[in-house]
C-alpha positions in Angstrom: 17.8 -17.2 -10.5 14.4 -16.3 -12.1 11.2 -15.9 -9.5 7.9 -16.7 -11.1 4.2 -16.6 -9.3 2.1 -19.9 -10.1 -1.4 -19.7 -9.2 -3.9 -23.3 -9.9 -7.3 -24.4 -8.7 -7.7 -27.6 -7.7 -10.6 -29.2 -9.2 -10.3 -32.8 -7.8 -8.9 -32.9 -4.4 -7.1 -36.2 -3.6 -4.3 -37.2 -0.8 -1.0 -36.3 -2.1 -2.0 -33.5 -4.5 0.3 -31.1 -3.6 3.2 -33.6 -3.4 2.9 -35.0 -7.1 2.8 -31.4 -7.9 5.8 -30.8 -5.7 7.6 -33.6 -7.0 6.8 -32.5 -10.9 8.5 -29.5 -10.2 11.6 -31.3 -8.2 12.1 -33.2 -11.4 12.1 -29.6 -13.5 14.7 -28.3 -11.0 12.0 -25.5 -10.0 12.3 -24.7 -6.3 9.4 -23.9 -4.3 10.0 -20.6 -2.0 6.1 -20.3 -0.9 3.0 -21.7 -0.6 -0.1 -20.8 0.8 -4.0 -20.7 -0.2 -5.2 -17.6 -1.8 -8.9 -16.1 -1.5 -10.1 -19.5 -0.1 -10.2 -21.4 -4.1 -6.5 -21.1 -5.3 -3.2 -22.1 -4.4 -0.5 -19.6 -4.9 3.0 -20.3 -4.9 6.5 -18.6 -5.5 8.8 -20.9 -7.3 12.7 -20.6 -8.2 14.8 -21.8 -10.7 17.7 -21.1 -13.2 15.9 -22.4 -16.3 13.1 -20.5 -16.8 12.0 -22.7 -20.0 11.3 -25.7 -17.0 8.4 -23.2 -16.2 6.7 -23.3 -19.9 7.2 -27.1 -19.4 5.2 -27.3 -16.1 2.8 -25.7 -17.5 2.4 -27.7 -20.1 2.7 -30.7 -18.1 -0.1 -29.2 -16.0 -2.8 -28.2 -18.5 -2.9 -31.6 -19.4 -4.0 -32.6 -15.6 -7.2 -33.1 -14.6 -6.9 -32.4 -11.2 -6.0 -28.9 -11.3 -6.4 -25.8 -13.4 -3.5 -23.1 -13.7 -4.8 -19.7 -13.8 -1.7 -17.7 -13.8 2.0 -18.2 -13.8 3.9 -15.2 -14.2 6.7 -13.0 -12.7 5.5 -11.9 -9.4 4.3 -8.8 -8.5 4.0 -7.1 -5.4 0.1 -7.7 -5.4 1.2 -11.5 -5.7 3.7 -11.7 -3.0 1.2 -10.2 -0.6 -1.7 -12.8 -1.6 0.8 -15.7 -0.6 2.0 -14.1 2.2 -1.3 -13.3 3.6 -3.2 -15.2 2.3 -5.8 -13.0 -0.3 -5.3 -10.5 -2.7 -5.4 -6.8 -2.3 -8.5 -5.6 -3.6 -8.1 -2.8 -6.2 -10.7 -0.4 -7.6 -12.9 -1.1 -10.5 -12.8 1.9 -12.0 -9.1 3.5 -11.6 -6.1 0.3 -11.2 -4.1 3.1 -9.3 -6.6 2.5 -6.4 -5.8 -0.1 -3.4 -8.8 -0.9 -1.0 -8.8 -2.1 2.6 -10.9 -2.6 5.7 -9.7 -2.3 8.9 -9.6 -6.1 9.9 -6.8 -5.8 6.8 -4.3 -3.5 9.0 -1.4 -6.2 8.3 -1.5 -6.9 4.8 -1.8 -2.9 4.4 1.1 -2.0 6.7 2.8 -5.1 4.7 2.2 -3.4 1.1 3.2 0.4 2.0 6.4 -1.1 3.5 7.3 -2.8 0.5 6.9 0.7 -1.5 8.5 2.9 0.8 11.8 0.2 0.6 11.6 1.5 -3.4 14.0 4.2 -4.6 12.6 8.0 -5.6 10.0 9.8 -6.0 5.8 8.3 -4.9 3.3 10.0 -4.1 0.4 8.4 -2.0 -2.9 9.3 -1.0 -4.6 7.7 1.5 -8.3 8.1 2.5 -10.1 7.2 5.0 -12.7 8.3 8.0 -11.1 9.4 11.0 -9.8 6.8 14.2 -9.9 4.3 11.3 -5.7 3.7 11.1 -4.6 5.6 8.7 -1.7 7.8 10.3 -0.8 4.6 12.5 -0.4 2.7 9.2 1.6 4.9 7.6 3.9 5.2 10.4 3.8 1.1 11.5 4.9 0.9 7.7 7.7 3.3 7.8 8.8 1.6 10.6 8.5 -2.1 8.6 10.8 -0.4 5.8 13.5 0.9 8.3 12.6 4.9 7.2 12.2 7.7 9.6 8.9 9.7 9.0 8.5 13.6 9.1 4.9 15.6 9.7 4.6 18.4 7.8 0.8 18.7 9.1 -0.7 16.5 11.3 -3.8 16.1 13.7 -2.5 12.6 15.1 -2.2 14.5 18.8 -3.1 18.3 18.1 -3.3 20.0 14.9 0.2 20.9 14.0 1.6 22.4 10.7 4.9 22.8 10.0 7.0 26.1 8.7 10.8 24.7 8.6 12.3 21.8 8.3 16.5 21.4 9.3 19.3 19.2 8.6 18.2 15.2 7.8 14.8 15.9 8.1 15.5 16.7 4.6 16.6 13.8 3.4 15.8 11.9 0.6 15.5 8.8 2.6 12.7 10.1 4.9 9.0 9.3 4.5 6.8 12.8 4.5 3.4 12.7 5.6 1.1 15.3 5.3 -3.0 16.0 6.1 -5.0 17.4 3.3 -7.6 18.8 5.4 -4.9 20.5 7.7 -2.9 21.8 5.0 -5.8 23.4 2.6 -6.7 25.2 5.9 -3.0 26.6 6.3 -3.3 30.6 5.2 1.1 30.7 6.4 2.9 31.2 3.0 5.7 29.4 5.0 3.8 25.7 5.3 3.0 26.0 1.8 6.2 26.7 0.0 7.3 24.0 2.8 5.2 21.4 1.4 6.5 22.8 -2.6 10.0 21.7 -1.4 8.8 18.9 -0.2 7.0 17.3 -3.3 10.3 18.4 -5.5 12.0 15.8 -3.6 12.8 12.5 -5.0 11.1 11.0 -2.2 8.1 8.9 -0.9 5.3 11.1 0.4 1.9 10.1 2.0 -0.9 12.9 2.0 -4.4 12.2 3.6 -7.2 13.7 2.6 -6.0 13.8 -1.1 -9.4 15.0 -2.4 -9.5 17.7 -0.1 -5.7 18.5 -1.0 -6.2 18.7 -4.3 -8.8 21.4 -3.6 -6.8 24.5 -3.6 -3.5 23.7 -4.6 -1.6 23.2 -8.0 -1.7 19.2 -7.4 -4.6 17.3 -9.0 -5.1 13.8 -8.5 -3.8 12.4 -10.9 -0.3 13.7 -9.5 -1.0 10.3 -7.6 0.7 7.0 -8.2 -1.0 4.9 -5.6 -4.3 5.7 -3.8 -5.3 3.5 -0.8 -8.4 3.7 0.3 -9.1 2.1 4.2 -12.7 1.9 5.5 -13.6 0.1 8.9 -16.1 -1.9 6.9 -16.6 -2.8 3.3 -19.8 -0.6 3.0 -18.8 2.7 4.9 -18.9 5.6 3.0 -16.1 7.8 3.1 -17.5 11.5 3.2 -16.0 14.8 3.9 -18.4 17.0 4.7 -18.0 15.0 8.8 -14.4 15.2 8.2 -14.7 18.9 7.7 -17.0 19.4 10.4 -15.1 17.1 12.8 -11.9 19.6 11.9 -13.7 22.3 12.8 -14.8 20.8 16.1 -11.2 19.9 17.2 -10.5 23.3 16.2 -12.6 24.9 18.7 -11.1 22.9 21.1 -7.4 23.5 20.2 -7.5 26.6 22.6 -4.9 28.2 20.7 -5.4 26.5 16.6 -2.1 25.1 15.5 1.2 24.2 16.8 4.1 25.9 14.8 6.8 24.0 14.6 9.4 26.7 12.8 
């Protein structure tokens, strides 16, 4: 059974709109899975049926309707099934597609979309930016959790800085979810941690690094190693900068009283 995702605006709304337009595609055999409103103007709705050519005749049928406007009916993609699920779409960047945005407030639909790729089958890798305390290690985690996956630090400063040397038995699996923190890792001098972290991105696996600009800084990796880059801000208009994450490192660092934790 084909899946399609139908998006309209409704230019006149009347009582019963949506069940003539129910009832049209009853009468196709087209099953509606999922309806809700999308970005406060559309409708968006996932539909079901086992001849797709009753699609290109709804859409016929509907252009020549005055009441709404079909703006896209197509196979669904992830972006797609989020917007009906949640109600708005995912906002990507305007200059690089690769790019996903989100504020805070957005936590769920975020937490929603990384689950949805870390249920997907070899190798991603992510990068996720952000300000510090605004939830980006608690959404990668809450999303690993969503997609049944256990998740493995190789450098963290989620409760003290900690960078790892050694990793044993299934925490090499392919079926884990490795998360790693730019910042923490560029500042690693142990050999170890790094040829740790090579082993690591050889693996036909999902991987989540934060920081990816700072990351990127002194290693082999450039960005545009990266398939998907989320950005997460606590407001539309904060800037995200790194010269207070840097400084903000080197604060906690002070404060450490003895620098990293080595897990070997």
């Amino acid at each position: 059974m084909g899946e399609w995702y139908v998006e309209y605006e409704i230019q006149v709304n009347r009582p019963g709109l949506l069940g003539d337009i129910a009832s049209l595609l009853g009468m196709l055999r087209v099953d509606i899975v999922t309806i809700n409103g999308v970005d406060g103007r559309y409708r968006g709705m996932l539909v079901q049926t086992d001849h797709d050519q009753q699609i290109k005749r709804f859409e016929l049928i509907a252009s020549t309707m005055d009441t709404i406007v079909i703006h896209k009916i197509r196979e669904p993609k992830l972006r797609d099934v989020l917007a009906v699920r949640h109600g708005h779409y995912i906002q990507r960047g305007t200059d690089d597609r690769k790019t996903f945005r989100f504020i805070r407030s957005e936590l769920g639909i975020l937490v929603d979309f990384l689950a949805e790729i870390f249920k997907q089958e070899g190798h991603k890798l992510i990068g996720v930016r952000g300000m510090p305390r605004v939830g980006k290690t608690e959404s990668v985690v809450a999303a690993s959790v969503c997609a049944n996956k256990k998740w493995v630090f190789l450098s963290s400063t989620m409760i003290k800085q900690t960078v790892r040397t050694s990793m044993m038995g299934e925490e090499f699996s392919s079926d884990n979810i490795f998360i790693l923190d730019g910042i923490v890792t560029r500042k690693s001098s142990d050999e170890r941690h790094m040829q740790l972290v090579r082993e690591m991105m050889s693996l036909p696996t999902i991987k989540v690094v934060e920081h990816p600009d700072m990351f990127v800084k002194q290693s082999e990796y450039t960005i545009d190693d990266f398939d998907i880059i989320i950005e997460l801000r606590s407001s539309v208009d904060q800037e995200i900068t790194y010269e207070i994450l840097e400084k903000n490192d080197q604060m906690s660092d002070r404060g450490s009283m003895g620098g990293f934790n080595m897990f070997n």
